[in-house]
Rosetta silent file (secondary structure, phi, psi, omega in degrees, C-alpha in Angstrom):
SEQUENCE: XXXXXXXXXXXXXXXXXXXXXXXXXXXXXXXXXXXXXXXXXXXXXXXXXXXXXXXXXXXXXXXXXXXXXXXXXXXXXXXXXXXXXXXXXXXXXXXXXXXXXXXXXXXXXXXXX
SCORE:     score description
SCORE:     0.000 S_00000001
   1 L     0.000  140.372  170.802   -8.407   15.308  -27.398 S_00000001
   2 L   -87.367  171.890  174.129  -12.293   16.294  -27.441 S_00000001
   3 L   -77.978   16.241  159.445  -13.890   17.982  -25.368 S_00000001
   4 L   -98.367   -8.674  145.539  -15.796   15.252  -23.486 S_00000001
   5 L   -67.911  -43.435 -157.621  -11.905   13.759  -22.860 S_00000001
   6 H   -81.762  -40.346 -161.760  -10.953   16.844  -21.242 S_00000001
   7 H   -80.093  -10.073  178.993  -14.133   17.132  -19.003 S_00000001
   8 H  -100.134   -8.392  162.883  -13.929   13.153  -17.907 S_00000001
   9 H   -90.892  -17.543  173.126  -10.043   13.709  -17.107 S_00000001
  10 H   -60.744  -32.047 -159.648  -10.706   16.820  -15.468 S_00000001
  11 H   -98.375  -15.302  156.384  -13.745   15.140  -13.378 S_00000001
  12 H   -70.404  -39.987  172.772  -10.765   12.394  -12.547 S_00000001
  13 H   -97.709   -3.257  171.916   -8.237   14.058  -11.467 S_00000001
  14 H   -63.822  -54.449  170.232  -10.753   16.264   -9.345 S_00000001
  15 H   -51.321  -45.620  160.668  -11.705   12.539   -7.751 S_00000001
  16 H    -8.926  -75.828 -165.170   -7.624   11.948   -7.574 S_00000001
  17 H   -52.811  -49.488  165.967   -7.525   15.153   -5.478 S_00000001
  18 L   -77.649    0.643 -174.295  -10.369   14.620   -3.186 S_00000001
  19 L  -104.743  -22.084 -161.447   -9.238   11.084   -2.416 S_00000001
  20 L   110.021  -27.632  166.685   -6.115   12.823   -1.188 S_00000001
  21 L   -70.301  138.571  175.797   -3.708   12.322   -3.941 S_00000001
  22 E   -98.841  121.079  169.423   -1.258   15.036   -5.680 S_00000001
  23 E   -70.361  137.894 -177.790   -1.161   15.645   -9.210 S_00000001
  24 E  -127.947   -8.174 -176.854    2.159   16.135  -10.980 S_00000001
  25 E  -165.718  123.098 -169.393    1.239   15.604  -14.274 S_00000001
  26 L  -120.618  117.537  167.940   -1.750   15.864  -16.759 S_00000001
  27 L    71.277  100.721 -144.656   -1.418   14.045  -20.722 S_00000001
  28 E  -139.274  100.174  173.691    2.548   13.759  -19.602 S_00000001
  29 E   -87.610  163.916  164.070    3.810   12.673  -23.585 S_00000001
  30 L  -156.421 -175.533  177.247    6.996   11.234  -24.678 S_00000001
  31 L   -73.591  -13.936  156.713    7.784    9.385  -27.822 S_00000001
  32 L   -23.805  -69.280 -167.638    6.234    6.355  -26.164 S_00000001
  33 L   145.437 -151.195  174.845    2.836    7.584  -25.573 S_00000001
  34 E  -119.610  144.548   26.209    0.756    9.271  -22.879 S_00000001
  35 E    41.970   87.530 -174.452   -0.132    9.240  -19.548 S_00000001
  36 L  -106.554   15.277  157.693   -2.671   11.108  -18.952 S_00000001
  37 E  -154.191  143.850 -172.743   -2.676   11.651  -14.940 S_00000001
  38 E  -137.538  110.745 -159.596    0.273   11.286  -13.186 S_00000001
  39 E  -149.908  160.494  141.101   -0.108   11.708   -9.619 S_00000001
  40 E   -74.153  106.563  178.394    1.013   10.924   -5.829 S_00000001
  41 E  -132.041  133.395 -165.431   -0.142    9.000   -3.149 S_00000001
  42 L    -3.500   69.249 -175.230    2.187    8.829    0.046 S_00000001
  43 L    79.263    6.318 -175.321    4.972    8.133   -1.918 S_00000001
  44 E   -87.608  128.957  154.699    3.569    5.736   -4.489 S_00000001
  45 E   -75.266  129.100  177.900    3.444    6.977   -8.157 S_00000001
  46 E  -137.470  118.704  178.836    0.282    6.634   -9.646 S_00000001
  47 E  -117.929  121.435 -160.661   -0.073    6.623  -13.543 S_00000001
  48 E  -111.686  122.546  178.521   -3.673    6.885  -14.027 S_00000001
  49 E  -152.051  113.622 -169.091   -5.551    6.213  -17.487 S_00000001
  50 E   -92.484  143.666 -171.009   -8.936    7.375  -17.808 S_00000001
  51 E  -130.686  124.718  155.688  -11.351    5.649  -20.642 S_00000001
  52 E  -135.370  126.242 -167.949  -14.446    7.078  -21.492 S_00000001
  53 L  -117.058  129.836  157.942  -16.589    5.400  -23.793 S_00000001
  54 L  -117.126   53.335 -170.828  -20.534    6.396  -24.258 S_00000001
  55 L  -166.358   94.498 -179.365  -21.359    4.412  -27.026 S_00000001
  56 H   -74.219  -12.241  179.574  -21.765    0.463  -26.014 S_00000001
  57 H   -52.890   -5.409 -165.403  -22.170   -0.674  -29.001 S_00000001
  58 H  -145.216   50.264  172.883  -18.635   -0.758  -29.455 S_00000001
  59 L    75.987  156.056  171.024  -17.126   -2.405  -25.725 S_00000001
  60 L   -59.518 -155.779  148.876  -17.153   -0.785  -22.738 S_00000001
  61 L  -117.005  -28.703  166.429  -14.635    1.580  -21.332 S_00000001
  62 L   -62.179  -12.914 -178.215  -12.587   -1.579  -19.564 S_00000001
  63 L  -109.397   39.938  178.801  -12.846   -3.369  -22.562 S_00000001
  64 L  -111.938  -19.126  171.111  -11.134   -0.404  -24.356 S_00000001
  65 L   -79.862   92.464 -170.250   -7.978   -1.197  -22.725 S_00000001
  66 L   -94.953  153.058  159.656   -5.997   -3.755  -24.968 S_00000001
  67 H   -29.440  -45.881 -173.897   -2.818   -5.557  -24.349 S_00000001
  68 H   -72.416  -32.956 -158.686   -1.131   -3.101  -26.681 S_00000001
  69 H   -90.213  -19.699 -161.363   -2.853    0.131  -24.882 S_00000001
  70 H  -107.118  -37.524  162.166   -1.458   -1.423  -21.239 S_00000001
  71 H   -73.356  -29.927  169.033    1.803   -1.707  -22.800 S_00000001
  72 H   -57.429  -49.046 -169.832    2.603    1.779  -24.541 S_00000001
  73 H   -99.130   15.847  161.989    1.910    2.944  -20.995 S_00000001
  74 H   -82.135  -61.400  169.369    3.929    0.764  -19.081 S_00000001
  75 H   -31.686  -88.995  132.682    6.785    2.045  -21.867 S_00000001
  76 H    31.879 -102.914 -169.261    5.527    5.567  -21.104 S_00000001
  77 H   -54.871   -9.858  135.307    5.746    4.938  -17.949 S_00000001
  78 H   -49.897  -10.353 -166.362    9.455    3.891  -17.816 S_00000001
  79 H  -110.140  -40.373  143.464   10.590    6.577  -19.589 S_00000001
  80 H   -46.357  -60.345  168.234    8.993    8.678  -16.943 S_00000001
  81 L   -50.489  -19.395 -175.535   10.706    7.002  -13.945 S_00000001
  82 L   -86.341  128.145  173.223   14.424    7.368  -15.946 S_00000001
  83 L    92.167   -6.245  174.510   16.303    9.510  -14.222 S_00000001
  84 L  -103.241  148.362  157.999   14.021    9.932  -11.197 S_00000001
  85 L   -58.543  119.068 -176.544   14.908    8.586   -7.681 S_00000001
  86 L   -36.472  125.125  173.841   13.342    4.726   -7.454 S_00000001
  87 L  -132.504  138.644  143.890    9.789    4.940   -6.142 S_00000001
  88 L   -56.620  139.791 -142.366    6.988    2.448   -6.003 S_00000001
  89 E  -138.321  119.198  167.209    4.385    2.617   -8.592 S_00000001
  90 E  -126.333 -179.627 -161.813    1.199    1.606   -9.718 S_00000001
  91 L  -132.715   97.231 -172.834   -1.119    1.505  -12.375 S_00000001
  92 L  -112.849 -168.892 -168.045   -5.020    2.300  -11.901 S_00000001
  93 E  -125.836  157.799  178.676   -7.679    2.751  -14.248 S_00000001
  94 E  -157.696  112.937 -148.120  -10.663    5.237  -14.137 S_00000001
  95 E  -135.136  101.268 -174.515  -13.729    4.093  -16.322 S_00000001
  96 E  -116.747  145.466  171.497  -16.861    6.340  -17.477 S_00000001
  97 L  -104.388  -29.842 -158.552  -19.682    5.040  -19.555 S_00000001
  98 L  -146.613  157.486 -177.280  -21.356    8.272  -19.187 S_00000001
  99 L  -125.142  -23.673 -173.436  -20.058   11.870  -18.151 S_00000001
 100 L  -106.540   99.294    9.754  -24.055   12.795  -17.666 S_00000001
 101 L   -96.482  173.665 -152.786  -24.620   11.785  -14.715 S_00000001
 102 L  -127.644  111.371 -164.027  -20.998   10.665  -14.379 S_00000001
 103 L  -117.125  116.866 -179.857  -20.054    7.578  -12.829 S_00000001
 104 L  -124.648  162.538 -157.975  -16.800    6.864  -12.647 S_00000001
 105 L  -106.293   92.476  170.063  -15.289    3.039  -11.989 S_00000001
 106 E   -83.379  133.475  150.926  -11.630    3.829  -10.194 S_00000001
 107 E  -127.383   91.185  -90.801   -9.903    0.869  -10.235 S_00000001
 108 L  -119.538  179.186 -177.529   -6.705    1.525   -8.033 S_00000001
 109 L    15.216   77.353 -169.737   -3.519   -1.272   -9.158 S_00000001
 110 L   -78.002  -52.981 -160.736   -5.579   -2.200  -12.591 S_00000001
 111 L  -161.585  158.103 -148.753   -2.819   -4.288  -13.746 S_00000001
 112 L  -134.322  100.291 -168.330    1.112   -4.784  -12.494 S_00000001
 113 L   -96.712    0.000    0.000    4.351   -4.897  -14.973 S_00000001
């Protein structure tokens, strides 16, 4: 990952944190994929996948999220949950165009498997 990945998941899971949620896991790999925030809100799992795009010429950061990219982390995320006690779960999204000044799009249940 560059370093303008690290500074818009870092600047994500800082929003995470200040919203109240607890992080348990940051770029959380398996054979699978990634995950790259993995967090808790009152008893809800939240797998979190931040897209940052600056360059429009080439889609957005929501339109960086393909069919293929929502499945590896639904996979992902099963392979997390095995073996853990059954929790409810969701899946948001967190979407920068820009890190300067840094706007970020949370979108909390982005999409539901």
């Amino acid at each position: 990952m560059n370093l303008e990945g690290r500074r818009a998941e870092e600047l994500c899971a800082g929003l995470l944190q200040k919203a109240g949620l607890r992080i348990l896991a940051r770029n959380w790999r398996c054979r699978l994929g990634e995950i790259d925030l993995v967090a808790e809100e009152a008893g809800t799992l939240v797998f979190a996948e931040v897209r940052l795009r600056r360059d429009p010429r080439f889609g957005g950061a929501a339109e960086s999220i393909s069919a293929a990219k929502r499945a590896r982390l639904v996979a992902a995320a099963r392979l997390y949950l095995a073996g853990r006690p059954a929790a409810p779960c969701r899946f948001d999204v967190m979407l920068l165009d820009s890190l300067a000044p840094a706007r970020v799009q949370w979108i909390r249940d982005a999409f539901t498997e």
